[in-house]
PARODREN-126790 format. One line per field, with one value per residue (C-alpha): x, y, z; residue number from 1. Coordinates in pm, 1 decimal. Last residue first. Layout:
X <- c(X, ...);
Y <- c(Y, ...);
Z <- c(Z, ...);
seq <- c(NUM, ...);
***
This chain:
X <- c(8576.3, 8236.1, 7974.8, 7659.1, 7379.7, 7389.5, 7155.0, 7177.1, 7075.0, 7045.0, 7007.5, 7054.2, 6931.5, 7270.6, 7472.0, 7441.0, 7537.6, 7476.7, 7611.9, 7439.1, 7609.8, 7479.6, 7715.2, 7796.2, 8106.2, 8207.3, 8466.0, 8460.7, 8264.0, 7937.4, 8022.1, 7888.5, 7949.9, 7648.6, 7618.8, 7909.4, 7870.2, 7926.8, 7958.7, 7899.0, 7914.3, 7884.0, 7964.9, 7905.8, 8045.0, 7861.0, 7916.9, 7764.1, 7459.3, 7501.5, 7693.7, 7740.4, 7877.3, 7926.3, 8195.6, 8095.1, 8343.0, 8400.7, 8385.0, 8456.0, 8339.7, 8361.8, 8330.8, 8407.5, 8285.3, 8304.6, 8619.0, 8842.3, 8644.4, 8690.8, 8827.5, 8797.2, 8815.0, 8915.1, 8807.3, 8867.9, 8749.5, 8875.2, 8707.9, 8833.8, 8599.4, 8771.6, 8505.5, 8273.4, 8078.2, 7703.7, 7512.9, 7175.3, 7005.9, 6651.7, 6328.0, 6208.0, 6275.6, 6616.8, 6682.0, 6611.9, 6837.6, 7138.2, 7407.7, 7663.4, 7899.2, 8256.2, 8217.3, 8533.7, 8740.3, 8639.0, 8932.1, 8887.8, 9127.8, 9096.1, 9235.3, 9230.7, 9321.1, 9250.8, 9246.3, 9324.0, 9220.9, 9314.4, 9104.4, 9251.7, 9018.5, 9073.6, 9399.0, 9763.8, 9875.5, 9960.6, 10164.2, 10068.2, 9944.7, 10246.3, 10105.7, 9999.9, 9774.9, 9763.5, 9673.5, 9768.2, 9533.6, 9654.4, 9437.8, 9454.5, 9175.6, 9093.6, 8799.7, 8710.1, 8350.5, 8068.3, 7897.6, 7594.3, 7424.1, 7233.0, 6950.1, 6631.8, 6395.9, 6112.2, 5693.2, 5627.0, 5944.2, 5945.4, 6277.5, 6409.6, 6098.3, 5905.4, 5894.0, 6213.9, 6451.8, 6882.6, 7058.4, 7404.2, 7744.3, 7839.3, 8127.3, 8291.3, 8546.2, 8829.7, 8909.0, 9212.3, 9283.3, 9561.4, 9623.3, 9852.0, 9877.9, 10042.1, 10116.4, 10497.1, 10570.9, 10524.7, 10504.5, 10127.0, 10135.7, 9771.5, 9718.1, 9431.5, 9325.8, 8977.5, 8915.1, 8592.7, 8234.9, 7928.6, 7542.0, 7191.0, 6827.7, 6523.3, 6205.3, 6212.2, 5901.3, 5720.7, 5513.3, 5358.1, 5657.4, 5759.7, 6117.5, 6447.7, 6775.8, 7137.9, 7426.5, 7773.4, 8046.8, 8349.8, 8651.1, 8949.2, 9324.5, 9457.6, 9777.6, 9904.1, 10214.7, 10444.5, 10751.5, 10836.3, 10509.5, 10361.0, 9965.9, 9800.2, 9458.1, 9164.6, 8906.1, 8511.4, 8314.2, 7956.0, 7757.1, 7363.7, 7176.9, 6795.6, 6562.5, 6219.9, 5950.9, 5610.0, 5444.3, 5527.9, 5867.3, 5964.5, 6203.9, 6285.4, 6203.4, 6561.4, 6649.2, 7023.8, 7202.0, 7557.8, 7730.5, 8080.6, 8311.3, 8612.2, 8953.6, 9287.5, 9596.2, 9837.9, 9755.7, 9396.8, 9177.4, 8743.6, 8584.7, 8196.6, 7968.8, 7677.3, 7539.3, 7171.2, 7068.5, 6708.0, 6702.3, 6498.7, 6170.6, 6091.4, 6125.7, 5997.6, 6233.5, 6484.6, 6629.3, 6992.3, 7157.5, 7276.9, 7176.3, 7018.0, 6803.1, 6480.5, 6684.7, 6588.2, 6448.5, 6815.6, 6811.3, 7089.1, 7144.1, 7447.4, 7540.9, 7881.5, 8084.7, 8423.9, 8624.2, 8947.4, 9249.6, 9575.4, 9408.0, 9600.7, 9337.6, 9410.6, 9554.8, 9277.2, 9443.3, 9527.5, 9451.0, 9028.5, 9178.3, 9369.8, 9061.6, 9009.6, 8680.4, 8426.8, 8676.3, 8723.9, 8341.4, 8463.7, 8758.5, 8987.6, 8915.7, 9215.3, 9394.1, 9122.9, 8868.1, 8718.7, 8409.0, 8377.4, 8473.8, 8133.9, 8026.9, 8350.3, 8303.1, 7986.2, 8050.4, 8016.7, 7879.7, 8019.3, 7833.4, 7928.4, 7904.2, 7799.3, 7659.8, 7592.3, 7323.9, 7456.6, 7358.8, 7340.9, 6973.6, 6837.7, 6599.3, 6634.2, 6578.5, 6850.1, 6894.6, 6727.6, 6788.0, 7070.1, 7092.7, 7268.8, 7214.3, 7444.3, 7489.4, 7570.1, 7314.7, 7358.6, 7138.1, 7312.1, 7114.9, 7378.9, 7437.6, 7774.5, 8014.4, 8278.2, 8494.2, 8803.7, 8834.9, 8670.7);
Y <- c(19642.0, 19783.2, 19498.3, 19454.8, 19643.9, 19669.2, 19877.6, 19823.6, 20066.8, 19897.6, 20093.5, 19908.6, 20056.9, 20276.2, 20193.4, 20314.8, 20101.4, 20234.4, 20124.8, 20147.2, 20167.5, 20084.5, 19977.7, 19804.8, 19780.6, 19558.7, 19524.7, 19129.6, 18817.3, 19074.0, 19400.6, 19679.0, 19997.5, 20169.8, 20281.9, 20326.5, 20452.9, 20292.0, 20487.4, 20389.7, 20455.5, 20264.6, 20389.3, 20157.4, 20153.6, 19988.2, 19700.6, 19714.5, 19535.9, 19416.2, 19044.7, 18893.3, 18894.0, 19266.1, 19427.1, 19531.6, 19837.0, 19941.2, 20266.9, 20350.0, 20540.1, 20440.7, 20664.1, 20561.9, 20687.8, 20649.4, 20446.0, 20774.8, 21033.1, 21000.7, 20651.0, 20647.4, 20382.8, 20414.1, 20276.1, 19993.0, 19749.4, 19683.8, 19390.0, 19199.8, 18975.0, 18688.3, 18614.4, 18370.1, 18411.5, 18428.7, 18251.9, 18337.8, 18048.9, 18037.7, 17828.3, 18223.1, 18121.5, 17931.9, 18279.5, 18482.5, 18209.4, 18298.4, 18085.9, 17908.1, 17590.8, 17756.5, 17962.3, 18221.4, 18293.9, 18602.5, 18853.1, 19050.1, 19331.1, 19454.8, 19804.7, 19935.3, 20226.3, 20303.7, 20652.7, 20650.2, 20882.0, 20658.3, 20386.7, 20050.1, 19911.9, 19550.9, 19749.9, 19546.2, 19590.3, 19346.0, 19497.4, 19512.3, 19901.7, 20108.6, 20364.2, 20725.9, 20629.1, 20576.4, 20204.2, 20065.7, 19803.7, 19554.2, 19281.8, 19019.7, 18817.1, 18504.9, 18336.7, 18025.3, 18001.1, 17874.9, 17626.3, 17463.1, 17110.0, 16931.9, 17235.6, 17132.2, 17177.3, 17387.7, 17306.3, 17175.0, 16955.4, 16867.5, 16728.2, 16665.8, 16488.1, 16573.7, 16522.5, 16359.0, 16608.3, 16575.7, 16781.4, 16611.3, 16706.0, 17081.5, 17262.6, 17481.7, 17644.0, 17695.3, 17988.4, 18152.2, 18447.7, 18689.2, 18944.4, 19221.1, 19429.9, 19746.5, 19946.9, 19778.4, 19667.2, 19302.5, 19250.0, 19116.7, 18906.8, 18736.8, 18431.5, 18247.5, 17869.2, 17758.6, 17386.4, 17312.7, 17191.2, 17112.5, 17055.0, 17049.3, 17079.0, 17022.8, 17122.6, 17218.4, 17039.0, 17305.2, 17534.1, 17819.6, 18035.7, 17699.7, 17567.5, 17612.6, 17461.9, 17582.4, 17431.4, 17544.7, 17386.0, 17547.2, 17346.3, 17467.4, 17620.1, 17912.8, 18082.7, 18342.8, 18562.3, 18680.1, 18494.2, 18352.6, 18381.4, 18160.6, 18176.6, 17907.3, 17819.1, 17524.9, 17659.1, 17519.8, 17707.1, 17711.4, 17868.8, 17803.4, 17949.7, 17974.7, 18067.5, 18106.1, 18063.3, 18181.9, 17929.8, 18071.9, 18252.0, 18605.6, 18710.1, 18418.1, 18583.9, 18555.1, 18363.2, 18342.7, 18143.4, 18222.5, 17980.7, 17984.3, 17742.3, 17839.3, 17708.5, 17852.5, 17747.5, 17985.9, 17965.9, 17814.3, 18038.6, 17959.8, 18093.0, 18063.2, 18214.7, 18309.0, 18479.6, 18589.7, 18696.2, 18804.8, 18878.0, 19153.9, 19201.2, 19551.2, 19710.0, 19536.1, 19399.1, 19645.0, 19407.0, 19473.2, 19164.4, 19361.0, 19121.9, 19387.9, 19508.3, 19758.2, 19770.7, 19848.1, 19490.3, 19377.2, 19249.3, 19099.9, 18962.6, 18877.2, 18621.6, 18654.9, 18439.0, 18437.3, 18282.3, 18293.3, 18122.6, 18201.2, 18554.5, 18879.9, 18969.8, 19402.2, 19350.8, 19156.4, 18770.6, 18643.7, 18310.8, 18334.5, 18564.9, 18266.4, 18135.7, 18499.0, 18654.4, 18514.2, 18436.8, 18741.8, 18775.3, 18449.0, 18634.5, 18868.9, 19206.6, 19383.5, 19199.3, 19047.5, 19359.9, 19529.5, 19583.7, 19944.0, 20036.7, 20035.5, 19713.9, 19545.2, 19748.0, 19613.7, 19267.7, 19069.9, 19186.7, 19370.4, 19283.0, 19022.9, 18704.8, 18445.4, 18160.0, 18043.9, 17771.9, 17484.7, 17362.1, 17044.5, 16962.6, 17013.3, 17279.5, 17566.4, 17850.1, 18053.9, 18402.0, 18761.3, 18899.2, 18855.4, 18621.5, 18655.6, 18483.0, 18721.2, 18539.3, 18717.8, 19015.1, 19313.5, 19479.1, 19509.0, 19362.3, 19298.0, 19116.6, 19057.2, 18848.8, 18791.9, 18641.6, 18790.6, 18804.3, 19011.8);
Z <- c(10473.5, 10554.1, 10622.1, 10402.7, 10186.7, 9817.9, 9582.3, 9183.9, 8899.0, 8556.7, 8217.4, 7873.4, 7540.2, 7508.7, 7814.9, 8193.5, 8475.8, 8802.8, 9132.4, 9522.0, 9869.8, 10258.6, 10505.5, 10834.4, 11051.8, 11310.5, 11535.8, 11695.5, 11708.9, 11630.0, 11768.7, 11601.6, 11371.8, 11202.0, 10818.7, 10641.6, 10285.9, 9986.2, 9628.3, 9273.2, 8901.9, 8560.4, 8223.1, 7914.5, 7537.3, 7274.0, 7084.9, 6692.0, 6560.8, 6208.7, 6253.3, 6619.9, 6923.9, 6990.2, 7225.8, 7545.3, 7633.8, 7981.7, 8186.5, 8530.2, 8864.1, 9233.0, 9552.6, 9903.0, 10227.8, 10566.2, 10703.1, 10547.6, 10360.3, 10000.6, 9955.7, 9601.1, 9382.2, 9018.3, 8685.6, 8384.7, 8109.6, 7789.1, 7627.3, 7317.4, 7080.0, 6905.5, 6577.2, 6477.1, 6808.7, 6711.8, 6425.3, 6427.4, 6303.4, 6297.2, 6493.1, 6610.5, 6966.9, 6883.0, 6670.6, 7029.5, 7181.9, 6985.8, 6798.6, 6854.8, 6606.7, 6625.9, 6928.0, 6930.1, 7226.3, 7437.8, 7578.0, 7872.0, 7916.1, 8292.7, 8447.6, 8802.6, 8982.2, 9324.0, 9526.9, 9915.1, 10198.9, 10499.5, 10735.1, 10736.9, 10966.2, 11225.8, 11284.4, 11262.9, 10895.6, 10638.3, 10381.4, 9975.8, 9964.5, 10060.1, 10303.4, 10294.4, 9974.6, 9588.6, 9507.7, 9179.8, 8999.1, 8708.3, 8473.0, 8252.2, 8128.6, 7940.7, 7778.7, 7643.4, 7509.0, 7631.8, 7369.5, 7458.9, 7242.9, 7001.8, 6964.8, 6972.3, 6665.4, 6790.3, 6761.7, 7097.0, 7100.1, 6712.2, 6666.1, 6969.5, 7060.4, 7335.4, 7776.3, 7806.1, 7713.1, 7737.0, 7505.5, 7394.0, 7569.1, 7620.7, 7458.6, 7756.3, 7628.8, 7904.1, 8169.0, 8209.9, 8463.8, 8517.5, 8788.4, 8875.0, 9197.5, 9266.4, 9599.7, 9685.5, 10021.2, 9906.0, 9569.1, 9487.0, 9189.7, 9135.0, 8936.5, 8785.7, 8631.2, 8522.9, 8385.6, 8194.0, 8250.6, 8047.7, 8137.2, 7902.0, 7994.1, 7759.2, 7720.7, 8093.3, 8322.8, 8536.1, 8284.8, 8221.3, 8161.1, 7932.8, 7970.5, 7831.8, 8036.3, 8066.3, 8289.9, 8289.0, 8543.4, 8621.9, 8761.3, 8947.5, 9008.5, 9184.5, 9225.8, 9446.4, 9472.8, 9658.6, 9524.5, 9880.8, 10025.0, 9719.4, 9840.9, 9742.1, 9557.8, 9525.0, 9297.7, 9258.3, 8981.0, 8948.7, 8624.9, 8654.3, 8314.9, 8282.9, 7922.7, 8041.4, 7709.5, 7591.5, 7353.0, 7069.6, 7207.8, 7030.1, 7349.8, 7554.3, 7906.3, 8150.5, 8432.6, 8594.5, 8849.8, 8977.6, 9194.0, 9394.2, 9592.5, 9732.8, 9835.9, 10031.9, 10161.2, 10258.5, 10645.9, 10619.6, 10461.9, 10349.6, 10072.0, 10019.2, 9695.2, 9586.9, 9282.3, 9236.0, 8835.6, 8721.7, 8302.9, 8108.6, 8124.8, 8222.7, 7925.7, 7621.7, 7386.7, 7105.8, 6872.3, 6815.5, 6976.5, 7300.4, 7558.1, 7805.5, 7467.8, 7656.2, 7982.5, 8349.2, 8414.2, 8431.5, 8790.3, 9017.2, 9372.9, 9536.8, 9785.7, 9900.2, 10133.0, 10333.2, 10609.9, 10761.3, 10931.5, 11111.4, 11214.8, 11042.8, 10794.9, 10792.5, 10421.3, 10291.5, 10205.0, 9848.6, 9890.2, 9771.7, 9494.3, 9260.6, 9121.6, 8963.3, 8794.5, 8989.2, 9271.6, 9346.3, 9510.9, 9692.0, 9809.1, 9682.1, 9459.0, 9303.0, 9045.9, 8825.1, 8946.9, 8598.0, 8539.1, 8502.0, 8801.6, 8998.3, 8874.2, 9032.4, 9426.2, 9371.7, 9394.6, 9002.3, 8660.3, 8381.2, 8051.1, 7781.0, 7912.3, 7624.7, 7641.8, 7271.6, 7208.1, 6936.1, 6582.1, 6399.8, 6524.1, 6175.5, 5981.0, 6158.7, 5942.7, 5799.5, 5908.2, 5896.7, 6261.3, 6514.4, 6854.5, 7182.2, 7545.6, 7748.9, 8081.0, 8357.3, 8293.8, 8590.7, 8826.4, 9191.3, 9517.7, 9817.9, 10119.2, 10307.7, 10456.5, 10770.5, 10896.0, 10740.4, 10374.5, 10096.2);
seq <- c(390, 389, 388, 387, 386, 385, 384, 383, 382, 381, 380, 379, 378, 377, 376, 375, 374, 373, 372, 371, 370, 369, 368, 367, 366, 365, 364, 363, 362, 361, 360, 359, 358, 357, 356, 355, 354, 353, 352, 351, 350, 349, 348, 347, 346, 345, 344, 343, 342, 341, 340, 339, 338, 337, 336, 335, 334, 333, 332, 331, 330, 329, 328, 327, 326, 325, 324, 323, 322, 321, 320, 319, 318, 317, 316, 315, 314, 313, 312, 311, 310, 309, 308, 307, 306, 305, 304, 303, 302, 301, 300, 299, 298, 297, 296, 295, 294, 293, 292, 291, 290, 289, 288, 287, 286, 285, 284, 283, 282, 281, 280, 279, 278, 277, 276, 275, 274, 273, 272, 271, 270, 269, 268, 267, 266, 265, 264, 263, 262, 261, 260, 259, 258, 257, 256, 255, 254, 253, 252, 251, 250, 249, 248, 247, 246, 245, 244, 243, 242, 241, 240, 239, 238, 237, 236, 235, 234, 233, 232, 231, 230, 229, 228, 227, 226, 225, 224, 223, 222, 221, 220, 219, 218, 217, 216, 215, 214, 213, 212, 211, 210, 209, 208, 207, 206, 205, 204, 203, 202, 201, 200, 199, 198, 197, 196, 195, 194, 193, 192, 191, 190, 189, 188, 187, 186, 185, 184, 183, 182, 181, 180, 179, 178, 177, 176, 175, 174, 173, 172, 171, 170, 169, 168, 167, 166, 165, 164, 163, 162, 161, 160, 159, 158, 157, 156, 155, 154, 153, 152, 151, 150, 149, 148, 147, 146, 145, 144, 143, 142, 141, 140, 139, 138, 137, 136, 135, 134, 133, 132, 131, 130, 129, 128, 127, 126, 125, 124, 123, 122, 121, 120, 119, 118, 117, 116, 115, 114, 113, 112, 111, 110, 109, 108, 107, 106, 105, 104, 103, 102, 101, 100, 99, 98, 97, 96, 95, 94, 93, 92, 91, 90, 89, 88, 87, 86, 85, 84, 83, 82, 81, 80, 79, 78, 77, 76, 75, 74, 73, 72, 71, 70, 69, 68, 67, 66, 65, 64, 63, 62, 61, 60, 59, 58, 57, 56, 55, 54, 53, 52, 51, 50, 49, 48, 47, 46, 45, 44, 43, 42, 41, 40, 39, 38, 37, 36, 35, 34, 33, 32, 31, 30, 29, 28, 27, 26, 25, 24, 23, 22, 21, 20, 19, 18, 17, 16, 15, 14, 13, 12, 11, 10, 9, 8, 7, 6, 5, 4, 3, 2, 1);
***
């Protein structure tokens, strides 16, 4: 999303999948870590509503949760010598009795809270952006009850290659995680890590197809910091001695069917023409070699979670139905599991946006109203989203 401009939206969603299992060893020692895990599609709407998937179509700061290269990759109708962009998102998984997948059926309407925000600002082929997503979440099983909470931020630097059309993006993501008492104010503990992300986006001009990559690195935490307890026996659990989030990497491709070739700057402030989208992602988790899942941390056992590469396919299509109106989104992705005797499961999400009213506000503008659904055995989340048509 580029241009100056921004929007507004509330989608339901889990960006952090904090995974556990059933029937393991106890806790006896601190030689253990917390998995971080994202396992569920989550980002703009125009993401949810295909399945996921977006590495090669969506630009911006909402691109840049899946890309560092999108914040250079301008919108086709952004002409101006520089631009700006933000996001800020809001999530809820309240509609799902096991949002986390780890087998053990919880009681509806508790599931995790998400907001994501984000800023992107253009000059010529230079781009950067700066993004945040914060999540909460009940600690299923907790004696005394517990609030498990996640902040992810990434900061990208990216520029566009006119000459090989293409854009490239660098940065740093930062993973912090903390447990603390419903009741309470002061976390048992909190804990930080950080890693390198790296993206790229090939865009031939004139052509209608797009193709992305993204890397990001593992993300194994120093030690937990608490100074309320004793690691050992902090209100009855044995902390852990530290995070892991694991690597991950994702390739993607998206081909736009319409009267005109897709990658070409054009002149109107709308592109308005009946146009279908395709898009596919393959998301690929590395392994955690020391994680395990919150529920067990809750229960003071081991679930061990992340042993094995997990794989992701993700896709959908984008409809612009009636031109500058209405579009129509539909996909389907697979969540594979984390750990042993609970199977993935398959998901299919859906969405629309329609335009509301048209303004002036520094320029054209256009508003719009839209809403996604994410449907999955044990896991239901229906999200609206107001903000500007693009």
């Amino acid at each position: 999303m580029m241009g100056r401009m921004g929007r507004l939206r509330f989608v339901p969603g889990v960006w952090v999948c904090l995974v556990g299992s059933a029937g393991a060893d106890p806790i006896v020692d601190r030689d253990y870590a917390i998995e971080l895990y994202e396992g569920v599609a989550i980002g703009d709407s125009s993401q949810t509503g295909t399945g996921g998937a977006g590495a090669a179509r969506i630009v911006g700061s909402a691109g840049t949760l899946l890309n560092p290269s999108a914040p250079a990759v301008r919108k086709t109708t952004d002409n101006d010598r520089w631009s700006w962009d933000y996001h800020l998102d809001f999530l809820t998984g309240r509609y799902s009795s096991d949002y986390d997948n780890n087998g053990v059926p919880a009681v509806e309407d508790s599931g995790a809270s998400l907001v994501t925000a984000g800023l992107a600002l253009r000059f010529g082929d230079w781009a950067g952006a700066f993004t945040v997503t914060a999540q909460t979440a009940p600690v299923d099983g907790a004696t005394p009850a517990l609030d498990a909470g996640a902040v992810r931020g990434k900061l990208v630097f990216a520029r566009y290659l006119q000459g090989a059309d293409l854009s490239i993006g660098v940065g740093l993501q930062t993973v912090s995680f903390q447990l603390k008492p419903t009741e309470g104010t002061e976390p048992l503990f909190s804990i930080t890590g950080a890693g390198a992300v790296a993206g790229a986006t090939w865009l031939p001009r004139n052509e209608s197809f797009r193709v992305g990559i993204a890397l990001e690195s593992k993300i194994v935490s120093g030690k937990v910091q608490t100074e309320t307890c004793d690691p050992m026996n902090c209100q009855g659990f044995i902390l852990p001695n530290s995070i892991e989030s694991p690597a991950r990497s994702i390739i993607g491709m998206a081909y736009r069917w319409a009267p005109t070739a897709w990658n070409q700057q054009v002149k109107p402030k709308y592109r308005d023409e009946h146009s279908v989208t395709f898009e596919a992602d393959l998301v690929v988790t590395g392994t955690s070699a020391n994680g395990n899942g919150i529920e067990g941390f809750a229960m003071q056992e081991l679930q061990p979670s992340g042993r094995t590469i997990t794989v992701s396919p993700r896709g959908g299509a984008e409809v612009e139905a009636l031109p500058g109106r209405l579009r129509v989104r539909a996909g389907s992705y697979w969540e594979p599991a984390r750990f042993d005797n609970v199977g993935g499961r398959i998901h299919g999400t859906f969405g629309f946006e329609v335009r509301a009213l048209e303004f002036r506000l520094w320029g054209l503008r256009r508003g719009r109203l839209g809403a996604t659904l994410d449907i999955a055995a044990r896991y239901r989340n229906l999200g609206l989203s107001v903000g500007f048509w693009h």
